[in-house]
PDB file of the backbone (N, CA, C, O) and the ligand in Angstrom, with CONECT records:
HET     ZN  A 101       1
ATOM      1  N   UNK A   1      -0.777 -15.794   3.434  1.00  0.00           N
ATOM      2  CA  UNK A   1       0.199 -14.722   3.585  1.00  0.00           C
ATOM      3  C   UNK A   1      -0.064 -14.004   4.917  1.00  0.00           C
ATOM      4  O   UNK A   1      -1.203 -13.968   5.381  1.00  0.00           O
ATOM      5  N   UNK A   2       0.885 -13.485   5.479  1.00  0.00           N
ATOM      6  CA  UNK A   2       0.667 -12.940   6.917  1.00  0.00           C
ATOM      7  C   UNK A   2       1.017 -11.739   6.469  1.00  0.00           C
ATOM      8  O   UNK A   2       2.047 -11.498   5.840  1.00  0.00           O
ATOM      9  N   UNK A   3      -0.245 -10.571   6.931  1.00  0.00           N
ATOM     10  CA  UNK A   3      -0.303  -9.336   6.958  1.00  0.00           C
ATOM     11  C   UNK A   3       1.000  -8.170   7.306  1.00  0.00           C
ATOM     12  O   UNK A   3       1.141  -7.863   8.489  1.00  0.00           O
ATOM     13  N   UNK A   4       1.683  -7.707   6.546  1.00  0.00           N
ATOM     14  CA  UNK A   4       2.943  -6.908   7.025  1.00  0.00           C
ATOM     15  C   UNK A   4       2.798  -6.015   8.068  1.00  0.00           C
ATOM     16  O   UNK A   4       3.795  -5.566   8.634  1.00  0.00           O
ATOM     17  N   UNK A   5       1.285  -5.593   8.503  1.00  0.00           N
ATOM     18  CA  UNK A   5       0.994  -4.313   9.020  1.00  0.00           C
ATOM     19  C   UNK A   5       0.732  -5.011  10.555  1.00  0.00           C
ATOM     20  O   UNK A   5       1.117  -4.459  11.586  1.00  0.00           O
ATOM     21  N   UNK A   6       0.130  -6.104  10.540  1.00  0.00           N
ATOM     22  CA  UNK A   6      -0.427  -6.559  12.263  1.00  0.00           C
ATOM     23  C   UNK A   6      -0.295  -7.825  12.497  1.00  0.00           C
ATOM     24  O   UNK A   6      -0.759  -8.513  13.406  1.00  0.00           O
ATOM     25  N   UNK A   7       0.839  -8.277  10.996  1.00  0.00           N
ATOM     26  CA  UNK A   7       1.132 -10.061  11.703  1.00  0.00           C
ATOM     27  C   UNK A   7       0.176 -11.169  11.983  1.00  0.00           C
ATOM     28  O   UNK A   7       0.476 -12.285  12.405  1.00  0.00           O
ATOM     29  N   UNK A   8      -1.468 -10.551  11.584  1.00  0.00           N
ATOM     30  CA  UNK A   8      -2.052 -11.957  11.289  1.00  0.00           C
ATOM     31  C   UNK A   8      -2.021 -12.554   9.721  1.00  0.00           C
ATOM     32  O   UNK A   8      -1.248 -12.272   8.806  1.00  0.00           O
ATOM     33  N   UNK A   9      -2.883 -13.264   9.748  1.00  0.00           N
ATOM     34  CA  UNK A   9      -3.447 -14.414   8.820  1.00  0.00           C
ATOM     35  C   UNK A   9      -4.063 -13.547   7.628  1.00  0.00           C
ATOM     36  O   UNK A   9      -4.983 -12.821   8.004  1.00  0.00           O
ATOM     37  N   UNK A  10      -3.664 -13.449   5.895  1.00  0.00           N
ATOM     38  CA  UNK A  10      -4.438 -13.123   5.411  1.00  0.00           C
ATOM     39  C   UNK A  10      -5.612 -13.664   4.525  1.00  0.00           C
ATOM     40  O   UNK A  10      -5.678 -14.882   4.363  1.00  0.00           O
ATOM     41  N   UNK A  11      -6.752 -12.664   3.807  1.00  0.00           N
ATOM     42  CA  UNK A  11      -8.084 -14.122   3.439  1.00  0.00           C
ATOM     43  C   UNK A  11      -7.110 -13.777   2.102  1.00  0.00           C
ATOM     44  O   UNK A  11      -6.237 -12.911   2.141  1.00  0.00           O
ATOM     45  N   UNK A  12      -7.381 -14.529   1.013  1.00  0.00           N
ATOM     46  CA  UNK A  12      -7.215 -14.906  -0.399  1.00  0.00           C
ATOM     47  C   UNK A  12      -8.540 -15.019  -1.098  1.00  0.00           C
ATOM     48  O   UNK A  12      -9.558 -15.626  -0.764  1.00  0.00           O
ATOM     49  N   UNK A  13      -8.230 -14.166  -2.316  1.00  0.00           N
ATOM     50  CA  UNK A  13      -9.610 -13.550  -3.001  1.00  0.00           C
ATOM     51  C   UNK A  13      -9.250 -13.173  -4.137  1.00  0.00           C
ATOM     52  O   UNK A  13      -8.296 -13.613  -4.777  1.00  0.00           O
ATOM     53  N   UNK A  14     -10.397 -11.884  -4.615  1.00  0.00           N
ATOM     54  CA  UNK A  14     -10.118 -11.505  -5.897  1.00  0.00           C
ATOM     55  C   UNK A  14     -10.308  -9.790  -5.784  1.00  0.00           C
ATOM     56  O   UNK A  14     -11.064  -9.318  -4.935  1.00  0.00           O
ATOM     57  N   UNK A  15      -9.768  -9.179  -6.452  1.00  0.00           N
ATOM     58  CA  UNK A  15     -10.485  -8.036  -7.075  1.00  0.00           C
ATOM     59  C   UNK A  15     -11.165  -7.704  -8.152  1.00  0.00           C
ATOM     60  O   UNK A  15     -10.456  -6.981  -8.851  1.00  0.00           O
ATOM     61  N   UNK A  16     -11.850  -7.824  -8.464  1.00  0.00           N
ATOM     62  CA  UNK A  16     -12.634  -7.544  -9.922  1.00  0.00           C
ATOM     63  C   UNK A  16     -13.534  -5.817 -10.324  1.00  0.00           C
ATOM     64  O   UNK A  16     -13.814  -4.904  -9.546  1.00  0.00           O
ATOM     65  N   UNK A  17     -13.676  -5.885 -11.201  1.00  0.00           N
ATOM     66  CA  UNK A  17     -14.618  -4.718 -11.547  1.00  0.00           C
ATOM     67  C   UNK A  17     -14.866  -4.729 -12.994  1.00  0.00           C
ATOM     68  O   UNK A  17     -14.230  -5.213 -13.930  1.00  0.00           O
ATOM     69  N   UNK A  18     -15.857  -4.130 -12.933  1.00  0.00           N
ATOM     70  CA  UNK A  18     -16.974  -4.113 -14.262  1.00  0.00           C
ATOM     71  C   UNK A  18     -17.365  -2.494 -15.281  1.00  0.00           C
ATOM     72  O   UNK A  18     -18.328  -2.034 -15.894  1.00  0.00           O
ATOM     73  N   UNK A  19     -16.109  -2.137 -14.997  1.00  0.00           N
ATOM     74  CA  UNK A  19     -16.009  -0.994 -15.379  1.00  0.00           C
ATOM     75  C   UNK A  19     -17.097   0.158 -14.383  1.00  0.00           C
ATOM     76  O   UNK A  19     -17.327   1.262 -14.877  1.00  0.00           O
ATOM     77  N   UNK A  20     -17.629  -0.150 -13.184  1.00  0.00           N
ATOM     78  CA  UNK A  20     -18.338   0.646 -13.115  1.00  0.00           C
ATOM     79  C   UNK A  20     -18.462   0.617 -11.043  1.00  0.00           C
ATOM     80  O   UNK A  20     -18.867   1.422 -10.204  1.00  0.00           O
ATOM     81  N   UNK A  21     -17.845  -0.813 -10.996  1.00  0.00           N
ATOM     82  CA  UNK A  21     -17.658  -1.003  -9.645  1.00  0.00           C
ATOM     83  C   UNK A  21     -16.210  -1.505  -9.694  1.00  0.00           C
ATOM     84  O   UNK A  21     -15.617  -1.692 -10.756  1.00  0.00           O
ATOM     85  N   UNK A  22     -15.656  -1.720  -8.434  1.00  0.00           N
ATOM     86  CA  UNK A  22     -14.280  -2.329  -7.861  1.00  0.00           C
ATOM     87  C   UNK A  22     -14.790  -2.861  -6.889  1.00  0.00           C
ATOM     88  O   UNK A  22     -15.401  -2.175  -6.070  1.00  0.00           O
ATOM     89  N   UNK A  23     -14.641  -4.411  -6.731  1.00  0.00           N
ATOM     90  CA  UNK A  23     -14.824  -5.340  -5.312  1.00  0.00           C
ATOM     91  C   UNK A  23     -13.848  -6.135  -4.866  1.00  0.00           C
ATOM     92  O   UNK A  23     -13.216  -6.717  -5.748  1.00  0.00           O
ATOM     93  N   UNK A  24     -13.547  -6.328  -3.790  1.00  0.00           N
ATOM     94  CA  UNK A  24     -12.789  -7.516  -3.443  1.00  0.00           C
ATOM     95  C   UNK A  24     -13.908  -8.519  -3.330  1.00  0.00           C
ATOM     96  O   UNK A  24     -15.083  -8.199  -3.154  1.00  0.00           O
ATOM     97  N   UNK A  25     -13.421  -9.871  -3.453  1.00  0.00           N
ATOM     98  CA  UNK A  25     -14.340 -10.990  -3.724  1.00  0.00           C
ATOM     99  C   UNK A  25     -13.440 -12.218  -3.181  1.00  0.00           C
ATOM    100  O   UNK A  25     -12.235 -12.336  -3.406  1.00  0.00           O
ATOM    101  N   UNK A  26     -14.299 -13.185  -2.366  1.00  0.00           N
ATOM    102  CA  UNK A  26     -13.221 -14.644  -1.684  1.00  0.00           C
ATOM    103  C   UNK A  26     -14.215 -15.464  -3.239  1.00  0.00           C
ATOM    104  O   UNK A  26     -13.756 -16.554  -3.580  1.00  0.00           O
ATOM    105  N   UNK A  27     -15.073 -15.105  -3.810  1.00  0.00           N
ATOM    106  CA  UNK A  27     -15.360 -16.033  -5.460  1.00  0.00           C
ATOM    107  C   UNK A  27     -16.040 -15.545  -6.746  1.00  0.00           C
ATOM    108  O   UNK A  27     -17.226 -15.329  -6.993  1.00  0.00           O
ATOM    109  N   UNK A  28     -14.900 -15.435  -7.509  1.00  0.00           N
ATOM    110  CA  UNK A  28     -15.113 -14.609  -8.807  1.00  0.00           C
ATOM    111  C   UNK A  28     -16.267 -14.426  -9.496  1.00  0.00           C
ATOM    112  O   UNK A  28     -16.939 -15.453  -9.597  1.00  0.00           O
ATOM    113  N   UNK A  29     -16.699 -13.488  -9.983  1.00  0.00           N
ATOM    114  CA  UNK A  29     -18.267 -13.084  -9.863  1.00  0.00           C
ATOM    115  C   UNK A  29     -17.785 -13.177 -11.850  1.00  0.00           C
ATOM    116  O   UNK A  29     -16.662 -13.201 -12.354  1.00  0.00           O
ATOM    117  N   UNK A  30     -18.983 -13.203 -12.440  1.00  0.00           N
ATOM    118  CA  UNK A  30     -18.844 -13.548 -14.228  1.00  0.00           C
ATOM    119  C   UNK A  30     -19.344 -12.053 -15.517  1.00  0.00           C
ATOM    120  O   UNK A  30     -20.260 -12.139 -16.335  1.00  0.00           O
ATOM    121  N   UNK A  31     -18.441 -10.843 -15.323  1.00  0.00           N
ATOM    122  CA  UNK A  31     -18.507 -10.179 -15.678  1.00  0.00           C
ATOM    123  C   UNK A  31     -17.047  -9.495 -16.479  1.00  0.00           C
ATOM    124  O   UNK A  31     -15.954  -9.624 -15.926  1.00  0.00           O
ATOM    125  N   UNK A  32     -17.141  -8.965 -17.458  1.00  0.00           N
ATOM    126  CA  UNK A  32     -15.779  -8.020 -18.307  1.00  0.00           C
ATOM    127  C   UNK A  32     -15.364  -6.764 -18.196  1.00  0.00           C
ATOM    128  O   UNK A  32     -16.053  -5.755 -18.042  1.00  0.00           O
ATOM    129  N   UNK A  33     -13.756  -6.905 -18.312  1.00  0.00           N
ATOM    130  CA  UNK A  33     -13.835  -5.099 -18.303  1.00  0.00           C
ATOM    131  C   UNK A  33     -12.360  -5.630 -19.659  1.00  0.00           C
ATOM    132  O   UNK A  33     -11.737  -6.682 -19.799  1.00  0.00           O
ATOM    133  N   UNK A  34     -12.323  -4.527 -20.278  1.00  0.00           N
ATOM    134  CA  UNK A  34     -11.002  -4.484 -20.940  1.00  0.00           C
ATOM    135  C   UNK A  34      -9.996  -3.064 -20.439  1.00  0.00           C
ATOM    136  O   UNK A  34     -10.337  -1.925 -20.120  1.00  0.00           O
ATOM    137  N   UNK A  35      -9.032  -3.526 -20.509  1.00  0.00           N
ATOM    138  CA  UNK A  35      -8.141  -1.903 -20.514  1.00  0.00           C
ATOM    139  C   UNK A  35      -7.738  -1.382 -21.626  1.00  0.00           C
ATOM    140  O   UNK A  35      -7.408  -2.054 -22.603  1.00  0.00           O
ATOM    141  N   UNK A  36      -7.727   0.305 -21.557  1.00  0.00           N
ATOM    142  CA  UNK A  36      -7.465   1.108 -22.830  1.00  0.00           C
ATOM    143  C   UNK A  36      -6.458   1.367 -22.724  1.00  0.00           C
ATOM    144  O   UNK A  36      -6.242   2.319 -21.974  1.00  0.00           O
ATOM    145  N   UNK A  37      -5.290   0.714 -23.373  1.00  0.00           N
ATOM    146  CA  UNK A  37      -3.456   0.396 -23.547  1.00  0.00           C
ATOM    147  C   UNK A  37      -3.305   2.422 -24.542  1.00  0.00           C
ATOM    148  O   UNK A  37      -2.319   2.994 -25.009  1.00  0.00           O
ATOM    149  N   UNK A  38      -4.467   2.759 -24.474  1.00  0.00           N
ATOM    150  CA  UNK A  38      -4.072   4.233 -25.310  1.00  0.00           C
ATOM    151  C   UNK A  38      -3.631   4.996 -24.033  1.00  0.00           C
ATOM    152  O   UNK A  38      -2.601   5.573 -23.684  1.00  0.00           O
ATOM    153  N   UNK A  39      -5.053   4.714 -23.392  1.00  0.00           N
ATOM    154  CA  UNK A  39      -4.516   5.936 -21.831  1.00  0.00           C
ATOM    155  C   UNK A  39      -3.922   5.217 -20.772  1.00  0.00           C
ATOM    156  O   UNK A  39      -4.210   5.382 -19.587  1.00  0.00           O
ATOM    157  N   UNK A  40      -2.877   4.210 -21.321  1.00  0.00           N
ATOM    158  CA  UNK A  40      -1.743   3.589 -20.443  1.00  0.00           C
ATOM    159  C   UNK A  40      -2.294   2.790 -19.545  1.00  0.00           C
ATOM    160  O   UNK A  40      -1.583   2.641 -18.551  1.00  0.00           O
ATOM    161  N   UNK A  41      -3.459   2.134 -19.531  1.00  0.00           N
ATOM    162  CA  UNK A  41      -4.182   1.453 -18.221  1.00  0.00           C
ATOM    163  C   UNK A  41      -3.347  -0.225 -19.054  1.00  0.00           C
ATOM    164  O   UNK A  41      -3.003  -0.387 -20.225  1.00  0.00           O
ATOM    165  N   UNK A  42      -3.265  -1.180 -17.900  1.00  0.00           N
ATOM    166  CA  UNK A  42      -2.758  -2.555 -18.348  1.00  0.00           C
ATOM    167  C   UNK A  42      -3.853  -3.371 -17.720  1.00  0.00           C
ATOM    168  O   UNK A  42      -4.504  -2.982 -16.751  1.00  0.00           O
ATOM    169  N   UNK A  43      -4.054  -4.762 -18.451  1.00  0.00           N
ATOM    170  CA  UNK A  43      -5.094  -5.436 -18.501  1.00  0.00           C
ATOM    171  C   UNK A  43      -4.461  -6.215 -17.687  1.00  0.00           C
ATOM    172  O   UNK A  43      -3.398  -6.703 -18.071  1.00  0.00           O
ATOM    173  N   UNK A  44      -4.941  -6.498 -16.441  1.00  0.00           N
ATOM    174  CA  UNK A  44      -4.533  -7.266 -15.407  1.00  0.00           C
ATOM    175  C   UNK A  44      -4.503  -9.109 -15.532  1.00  0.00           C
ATOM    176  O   UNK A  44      -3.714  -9.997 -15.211  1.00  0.00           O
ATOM    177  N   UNK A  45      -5.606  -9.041 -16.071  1.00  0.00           N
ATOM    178  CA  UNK A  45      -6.116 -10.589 -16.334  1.00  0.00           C
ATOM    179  C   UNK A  45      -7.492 -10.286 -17.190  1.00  0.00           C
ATOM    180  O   UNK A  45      -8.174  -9.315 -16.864  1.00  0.00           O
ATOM    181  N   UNK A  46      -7.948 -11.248 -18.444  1.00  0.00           N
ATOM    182  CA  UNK A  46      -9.162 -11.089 -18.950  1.00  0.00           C
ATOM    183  C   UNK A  46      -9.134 -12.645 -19.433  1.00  0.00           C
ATOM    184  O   UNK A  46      -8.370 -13.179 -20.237  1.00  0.00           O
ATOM    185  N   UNK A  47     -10.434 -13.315 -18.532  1.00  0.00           N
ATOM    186  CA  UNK A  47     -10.526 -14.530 -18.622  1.00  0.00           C
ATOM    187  C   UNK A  47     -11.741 -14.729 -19.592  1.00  0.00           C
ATOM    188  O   UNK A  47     -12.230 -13.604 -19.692  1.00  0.00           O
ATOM    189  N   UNK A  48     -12.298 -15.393 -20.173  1.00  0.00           N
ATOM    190  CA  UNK A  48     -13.768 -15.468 -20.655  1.00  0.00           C
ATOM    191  C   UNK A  48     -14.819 -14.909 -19.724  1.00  0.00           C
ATOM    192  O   UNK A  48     -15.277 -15.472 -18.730  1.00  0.00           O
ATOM    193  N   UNK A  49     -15.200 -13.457 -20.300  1.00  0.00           N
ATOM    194  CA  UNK A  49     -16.197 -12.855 -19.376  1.00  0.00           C
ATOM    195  C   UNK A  49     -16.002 -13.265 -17.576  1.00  0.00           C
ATOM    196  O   UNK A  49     -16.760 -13.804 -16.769  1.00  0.00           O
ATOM    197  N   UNK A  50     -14.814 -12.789 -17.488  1.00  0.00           N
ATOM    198  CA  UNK A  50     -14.058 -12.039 -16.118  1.00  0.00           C
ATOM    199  C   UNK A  50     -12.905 -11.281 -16.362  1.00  0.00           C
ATOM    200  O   UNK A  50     -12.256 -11.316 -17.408  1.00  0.00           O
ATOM    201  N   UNK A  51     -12.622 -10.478 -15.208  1.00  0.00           N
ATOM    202  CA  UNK A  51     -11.610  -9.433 -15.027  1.00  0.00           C
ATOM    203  C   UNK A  51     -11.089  -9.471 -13.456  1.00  0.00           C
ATOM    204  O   UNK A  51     -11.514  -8.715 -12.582  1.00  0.00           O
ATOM    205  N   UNK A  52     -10.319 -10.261 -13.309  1.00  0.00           N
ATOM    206  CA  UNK A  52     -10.260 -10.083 -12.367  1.00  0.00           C
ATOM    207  C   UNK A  52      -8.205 -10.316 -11.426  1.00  0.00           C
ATOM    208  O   UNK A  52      -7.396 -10.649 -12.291  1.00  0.00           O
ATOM    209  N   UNK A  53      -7.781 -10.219 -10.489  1.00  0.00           N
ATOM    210  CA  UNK A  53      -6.490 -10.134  -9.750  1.00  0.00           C
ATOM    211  C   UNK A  53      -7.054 -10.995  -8.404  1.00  0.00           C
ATOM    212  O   UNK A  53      -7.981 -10.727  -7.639  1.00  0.00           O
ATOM    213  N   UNK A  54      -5.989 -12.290  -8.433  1.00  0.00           N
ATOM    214  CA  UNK A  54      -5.480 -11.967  -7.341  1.00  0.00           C
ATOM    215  C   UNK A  54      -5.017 -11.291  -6.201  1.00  0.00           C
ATOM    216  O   UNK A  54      -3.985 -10.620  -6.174  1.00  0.00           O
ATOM    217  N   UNK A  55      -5.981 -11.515  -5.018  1.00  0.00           N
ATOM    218  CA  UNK A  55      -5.567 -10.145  -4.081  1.00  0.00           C
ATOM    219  C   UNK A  55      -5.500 -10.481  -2.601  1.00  0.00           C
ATOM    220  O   UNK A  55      -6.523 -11.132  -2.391  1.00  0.00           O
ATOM    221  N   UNK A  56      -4.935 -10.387  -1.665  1.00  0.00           N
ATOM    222  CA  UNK A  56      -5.178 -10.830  -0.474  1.00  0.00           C
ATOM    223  C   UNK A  56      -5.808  -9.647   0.551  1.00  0.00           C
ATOM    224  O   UNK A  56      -5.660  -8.451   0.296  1.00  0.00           O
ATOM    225  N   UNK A  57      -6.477 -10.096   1.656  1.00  0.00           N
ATOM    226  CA  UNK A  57      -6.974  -8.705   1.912  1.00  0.00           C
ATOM    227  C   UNK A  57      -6.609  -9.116   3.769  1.00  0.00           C
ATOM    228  O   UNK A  57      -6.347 -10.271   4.104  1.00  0.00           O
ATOM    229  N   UNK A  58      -6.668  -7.811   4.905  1.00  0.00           N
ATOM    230  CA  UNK A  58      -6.481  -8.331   5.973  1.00  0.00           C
ATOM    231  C   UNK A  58      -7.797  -7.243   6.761  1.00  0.00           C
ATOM    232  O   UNK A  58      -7.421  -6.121   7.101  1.00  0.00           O
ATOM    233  N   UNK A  59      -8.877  -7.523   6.944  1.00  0.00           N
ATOM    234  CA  UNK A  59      -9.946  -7.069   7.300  1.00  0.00           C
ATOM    235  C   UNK A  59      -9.381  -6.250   8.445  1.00  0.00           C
ATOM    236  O   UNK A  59      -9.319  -5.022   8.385  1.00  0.00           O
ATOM    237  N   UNK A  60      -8.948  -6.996   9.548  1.00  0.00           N
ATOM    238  CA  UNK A  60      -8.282  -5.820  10.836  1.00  0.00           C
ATOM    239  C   UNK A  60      -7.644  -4.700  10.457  1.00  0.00           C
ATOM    240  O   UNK A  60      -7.885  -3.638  11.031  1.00  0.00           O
ATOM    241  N   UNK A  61      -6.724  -4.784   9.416  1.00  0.00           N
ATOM    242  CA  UNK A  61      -6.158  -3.357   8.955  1.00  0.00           C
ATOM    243  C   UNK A  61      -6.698  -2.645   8.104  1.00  0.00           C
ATOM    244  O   UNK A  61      -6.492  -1.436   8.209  1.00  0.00           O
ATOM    245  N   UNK A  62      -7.558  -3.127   6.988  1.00  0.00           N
ATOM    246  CA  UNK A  62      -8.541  -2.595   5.577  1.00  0.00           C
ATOM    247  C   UNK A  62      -7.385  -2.361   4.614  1.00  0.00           C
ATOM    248  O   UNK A  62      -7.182  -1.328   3.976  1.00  0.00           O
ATOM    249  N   UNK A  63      -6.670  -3.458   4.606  1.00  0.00           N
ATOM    250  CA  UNK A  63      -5.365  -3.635   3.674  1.00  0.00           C
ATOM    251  C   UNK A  63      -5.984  -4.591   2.431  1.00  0.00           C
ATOM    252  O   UNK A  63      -6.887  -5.425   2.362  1.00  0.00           O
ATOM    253  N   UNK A  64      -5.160  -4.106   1.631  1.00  0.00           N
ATOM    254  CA  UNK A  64      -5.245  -5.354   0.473  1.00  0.00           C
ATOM    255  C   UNK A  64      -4.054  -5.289  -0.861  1.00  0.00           C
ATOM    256  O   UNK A  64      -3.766  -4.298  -1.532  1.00  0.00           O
ATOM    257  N   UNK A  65      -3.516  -6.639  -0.971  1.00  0.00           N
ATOM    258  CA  UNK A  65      -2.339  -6.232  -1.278  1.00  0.00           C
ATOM    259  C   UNK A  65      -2.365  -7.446  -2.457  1.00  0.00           C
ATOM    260  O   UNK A  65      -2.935  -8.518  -2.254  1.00  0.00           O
ATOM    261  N   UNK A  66      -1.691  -7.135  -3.668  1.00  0.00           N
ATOM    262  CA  UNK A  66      -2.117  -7.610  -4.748  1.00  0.00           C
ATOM    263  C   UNK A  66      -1.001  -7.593  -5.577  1.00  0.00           C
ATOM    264  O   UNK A  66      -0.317  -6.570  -5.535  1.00  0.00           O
ATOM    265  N   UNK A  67      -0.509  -8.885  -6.647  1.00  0.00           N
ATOM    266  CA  UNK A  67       0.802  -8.770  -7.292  1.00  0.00           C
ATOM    267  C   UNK A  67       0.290  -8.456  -9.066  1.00  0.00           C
ATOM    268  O   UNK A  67      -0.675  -8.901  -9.687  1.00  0.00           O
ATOM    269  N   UNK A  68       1.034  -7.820  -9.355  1.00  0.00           N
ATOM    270  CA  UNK A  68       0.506  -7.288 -11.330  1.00  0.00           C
ATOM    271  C   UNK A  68       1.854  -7.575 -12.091  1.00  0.00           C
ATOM    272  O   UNK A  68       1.933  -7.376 -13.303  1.00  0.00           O
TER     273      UNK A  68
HETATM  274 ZN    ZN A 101      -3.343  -6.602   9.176  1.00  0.00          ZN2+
END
């Protein structure tokens, strides 16, 4: 995907978190989070012990842009 903001090249990765961190990641790390559908949060993806999105990121701008 090419960056909307500066027209380069973007990397392809992940976002994940563990209830306690948020990372972008280029390879999915093996940890859970669930979402609480009470206080309106939506569960993005929950794979067997992962949590994680699709995300593209563009380091020159500190963009990262992600579909839900
Ligand atoms: Zn950019």
């Amino acid at each position: 995907m090419t960056c909307p903001f500066c027209g380069g090249e973007m990397e392809v990765g992940f976002v994940q978190s563990n209830g306690s961190a948020l990372i972008w990641t280029n390879k999915k790390h093996c940890f859970s989070v669930l979402a609480d559908s009470s206080k309106g949060e939506i569960q993005l993806d929950h794979v067997f012990n992962s949590a994680s999105i699709t995300a593209e990121i563009c380091r020159k701008c500190k963009k990262i842009i992600a579909d839900y």
